[in-house]
C-alpha positions in Angstrom: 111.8 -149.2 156.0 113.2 -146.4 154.1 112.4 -143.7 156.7 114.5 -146.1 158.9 117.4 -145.9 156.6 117.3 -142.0 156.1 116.9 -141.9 160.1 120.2 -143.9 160.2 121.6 -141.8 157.9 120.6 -138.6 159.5 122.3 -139.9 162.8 125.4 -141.3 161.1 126.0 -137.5 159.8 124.6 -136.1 163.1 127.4 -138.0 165.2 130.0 -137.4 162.2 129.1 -133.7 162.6 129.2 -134.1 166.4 133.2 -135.8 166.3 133.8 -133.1 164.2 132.8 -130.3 166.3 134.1 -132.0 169.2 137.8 -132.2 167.8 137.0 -128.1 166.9 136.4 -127.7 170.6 139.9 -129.6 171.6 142.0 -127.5 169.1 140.1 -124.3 170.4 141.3 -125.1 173.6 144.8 -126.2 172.6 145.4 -122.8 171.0 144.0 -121.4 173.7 146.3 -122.8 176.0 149.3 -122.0 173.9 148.7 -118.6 173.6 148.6 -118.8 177.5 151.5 -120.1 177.9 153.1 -117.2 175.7 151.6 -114.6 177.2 153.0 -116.1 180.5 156.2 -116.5 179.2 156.2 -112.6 178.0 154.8 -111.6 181.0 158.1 -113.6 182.8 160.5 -112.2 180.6 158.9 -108.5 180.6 159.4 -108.9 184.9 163.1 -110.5 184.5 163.6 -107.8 182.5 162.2 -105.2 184.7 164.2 -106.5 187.8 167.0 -106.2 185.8 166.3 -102.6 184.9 165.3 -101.5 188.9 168.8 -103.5 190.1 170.7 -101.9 187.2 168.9 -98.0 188.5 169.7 -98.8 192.0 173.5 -99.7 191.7 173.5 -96.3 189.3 171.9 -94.7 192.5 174.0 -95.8 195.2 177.1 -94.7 192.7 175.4 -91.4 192.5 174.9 -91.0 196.5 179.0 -92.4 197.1 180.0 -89.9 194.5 178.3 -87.0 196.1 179.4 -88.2 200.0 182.7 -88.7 198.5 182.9 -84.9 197.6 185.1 -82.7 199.8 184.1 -79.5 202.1 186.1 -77.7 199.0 183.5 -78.5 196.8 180.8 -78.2 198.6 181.9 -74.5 198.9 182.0 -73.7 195.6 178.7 -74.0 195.1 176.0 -70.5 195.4 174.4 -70.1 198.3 176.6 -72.8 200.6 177.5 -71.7 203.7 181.2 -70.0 204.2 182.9 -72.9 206.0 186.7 -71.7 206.0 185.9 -69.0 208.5 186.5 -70.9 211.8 187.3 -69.6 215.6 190.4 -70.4 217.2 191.6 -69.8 220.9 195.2 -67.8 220.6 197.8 -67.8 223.0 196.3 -65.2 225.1 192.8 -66.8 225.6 191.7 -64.6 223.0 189.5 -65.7 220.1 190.9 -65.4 216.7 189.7 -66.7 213.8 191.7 -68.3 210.9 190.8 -65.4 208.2 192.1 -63.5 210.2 195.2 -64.9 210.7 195.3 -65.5 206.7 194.7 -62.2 205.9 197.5 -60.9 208.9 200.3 -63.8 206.7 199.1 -61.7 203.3 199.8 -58.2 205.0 203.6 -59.3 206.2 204.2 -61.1 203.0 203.3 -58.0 201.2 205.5 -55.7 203.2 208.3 -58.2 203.0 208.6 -57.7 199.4 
């Protein structure tokens, strides 16, 4: 009779123990899941914020591209190494090509022997 009591006992603690370990395994998984649901929530807010960014580098882009189509054949002339565009080739009264540098550097000589 008393090994049947400490039997009883020892299964009383063992299902105690069992509960126990049981309600461990639940909270485990609870934490588990609400560290989840953070690291899904970062991971949203990290690619809201990352669209943000590329939208925010694009529009800077397409101001950067209007800018530069916006600049004039004066500017783009300035620059080294860009291709003399005022020279161009005109047909004169005669038939006769003549080209506007030319005709700009003719205007200089009569203004200078004007004066």
């Amino acid at each position: 009779m008393l090994e049947r009591i400490e039997l009883e006992q020892q299964r009383e603690a063992a299902l105690v123990e069992l509960e126990m370990l049981r309600k461990m395994k639940e909270e485990e998984l609870m934490i588990q899941q609400k560290l989840e649901e953070q690291h899904q929530g970062q991971l949203e807010q990290e690619r809201e914020e990352l669209k943000l960014q590329n939208e925010e580098d694009e529009m800077l882009l397409q101001r950067k591209d209007q800018e530069e189509n916006e600049k004039t054949i004066a500017e783009l002339t300035d620059r080294l190494g860009a291709p003399n565009l005022t020279r161009v080739e005109e047909l004169d009264e005669n038939g006769q090509f003549e080209s506007i540098t030319d005709l700009m550097a003719e205007g200089e000589q009569e203004s200078s022997q004007l004066t």
